[in-house]
N, C-alpha and C positions, 0 to 999 in steps of 0.2 A: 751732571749726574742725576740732577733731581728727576728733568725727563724721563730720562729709562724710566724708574720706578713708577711714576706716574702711568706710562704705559700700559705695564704689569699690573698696576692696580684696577683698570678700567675694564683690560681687557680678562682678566682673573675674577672677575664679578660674575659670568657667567651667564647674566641676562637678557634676555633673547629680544634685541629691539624693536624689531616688530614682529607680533605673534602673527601665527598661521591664520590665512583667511577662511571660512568658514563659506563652505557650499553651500549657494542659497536654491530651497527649494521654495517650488511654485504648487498650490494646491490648484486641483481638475478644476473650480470654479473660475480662480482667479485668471488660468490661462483662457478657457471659452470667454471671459470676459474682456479681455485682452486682443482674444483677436477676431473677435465680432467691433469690437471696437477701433480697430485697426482695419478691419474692412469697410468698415461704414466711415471711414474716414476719407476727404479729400484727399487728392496725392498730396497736394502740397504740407498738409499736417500729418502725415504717419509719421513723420521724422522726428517731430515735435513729441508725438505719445511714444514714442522709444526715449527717446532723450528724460522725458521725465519719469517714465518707468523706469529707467536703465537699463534698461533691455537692447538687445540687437536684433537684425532681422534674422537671424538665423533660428532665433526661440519662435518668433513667428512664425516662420516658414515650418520647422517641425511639430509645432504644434499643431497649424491646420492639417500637417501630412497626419498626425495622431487622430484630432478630431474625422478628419473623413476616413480615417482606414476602422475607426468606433471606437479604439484605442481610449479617449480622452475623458467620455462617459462612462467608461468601467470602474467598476473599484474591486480591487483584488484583497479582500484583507485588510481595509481602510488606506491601502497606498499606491498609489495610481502614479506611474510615472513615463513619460514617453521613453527615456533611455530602455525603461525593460522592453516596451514596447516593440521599438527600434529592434533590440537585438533578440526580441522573438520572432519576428519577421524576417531577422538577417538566418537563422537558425531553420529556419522551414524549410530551406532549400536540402534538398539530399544530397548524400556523399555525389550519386550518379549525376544529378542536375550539376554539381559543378567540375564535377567532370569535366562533363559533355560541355559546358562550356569554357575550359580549360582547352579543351580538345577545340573546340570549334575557333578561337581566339589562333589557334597555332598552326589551324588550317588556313586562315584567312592570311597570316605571316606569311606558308610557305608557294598559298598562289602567288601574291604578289614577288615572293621572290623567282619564283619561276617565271613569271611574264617579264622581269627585267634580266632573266637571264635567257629568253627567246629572243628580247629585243637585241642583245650585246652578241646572243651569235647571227641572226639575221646583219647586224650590221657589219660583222667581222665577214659574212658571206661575198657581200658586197664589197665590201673592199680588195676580198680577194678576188673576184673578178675583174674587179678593173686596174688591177695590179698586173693579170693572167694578161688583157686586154694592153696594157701600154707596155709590156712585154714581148709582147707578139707584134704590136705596130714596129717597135724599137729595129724588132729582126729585120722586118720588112722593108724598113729605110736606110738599108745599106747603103753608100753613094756606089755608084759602078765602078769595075776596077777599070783602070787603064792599062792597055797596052802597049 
C-alpha cells in the first residue's frame, strides 16, 4: 500500500526533470571564423573542429552558402542570422516563378507518362500482328480432306 502513495507523491511534485534546451545562437564573427577555419583545415581534421565545436556539417555548409550569397557580413539591426537569410531567399521567388515550376515539374510527369504509354501500345501492336499472323498460318495448315 505504501507504494501507491509513494508514486503519487513523486509524480504530484510537478517538476519538470529536465528543463527545455535552449537554442544556441552563433554571432556573424564566430561563424566566418569557423569556417575559414574549416576550410584551411586538412580533410583529415574538419571532423576533429566540428567535434570540439559541437557543431555539424550542416552549420558549415549554410554558413558558407550565407557567407558567399553576403548574407553573413550584414548586420540588420545588430542581428545577423542565416535562417532569415535562408528564408529571404526562399521568399524572392514569385507566386508566377512557382508556378511555372509547379507546371513544368507536372509537364515532365505527363511526357514520361506518355512515352510509356506509346511504348505499351507499340508493344500491344505487335503482338497483335503476330497473333493476326499465327492465325492466318493456322488457317493455312489444314491437313487435306480425304476421299
Amino acid at each position: 500500500m505504501s507504494t501507491s502513495s509513494g508514486k503519487q507523491s513523486a509524480s504530484g511534485s510537478g517538476a519538470d526533470p529536465a528543463p527545455k534546451p535552449s537554442r544556441r545562437v552563433f554571432s556573424p564573427e564566430y561563424k566566418l571564423a569557423m569556417v575559414a577555419e574549416y576550410e584551411n583545415a586538412p580533410n583529415g581534421e574538419k571532423g576533429a573542429i566540428l567535434r570540439r565545436e559541437g557543431l555539424y556539417s550542416s552549420h558549415i555548409i549554410e554558413w558558407t552558402r550565407a557567407r558567399d550569397a553576403g548574407h553573413l557580413g550584414q548586420v540588420d539591426g545588430g542581428k545577423t542570422d542565416t535562417a532569415t537569410a535562408g528564408a529571404g531567399s526562399r521568399v524572392k521567388k514569385s507566386a508566377d516563378q512557382i508556378e511555372l515550376e509547379k507546371l513544368r515539374r507536372q509537364n515532365e510527369k505527363l511526357q514520361a507518362d506518355l512515352t510509356k504509354t506509346r511504348m505499351a501500345l507499340d508493344i500491344m501492336g505487335k503482338a497483335h500482328a503476330l497473333l493476326e499472323e499465327l492465325s492466318g498460318s493456322a488457317d493455312n495448315d489444314n491437313p487435306p480432306r480425304r476421299s
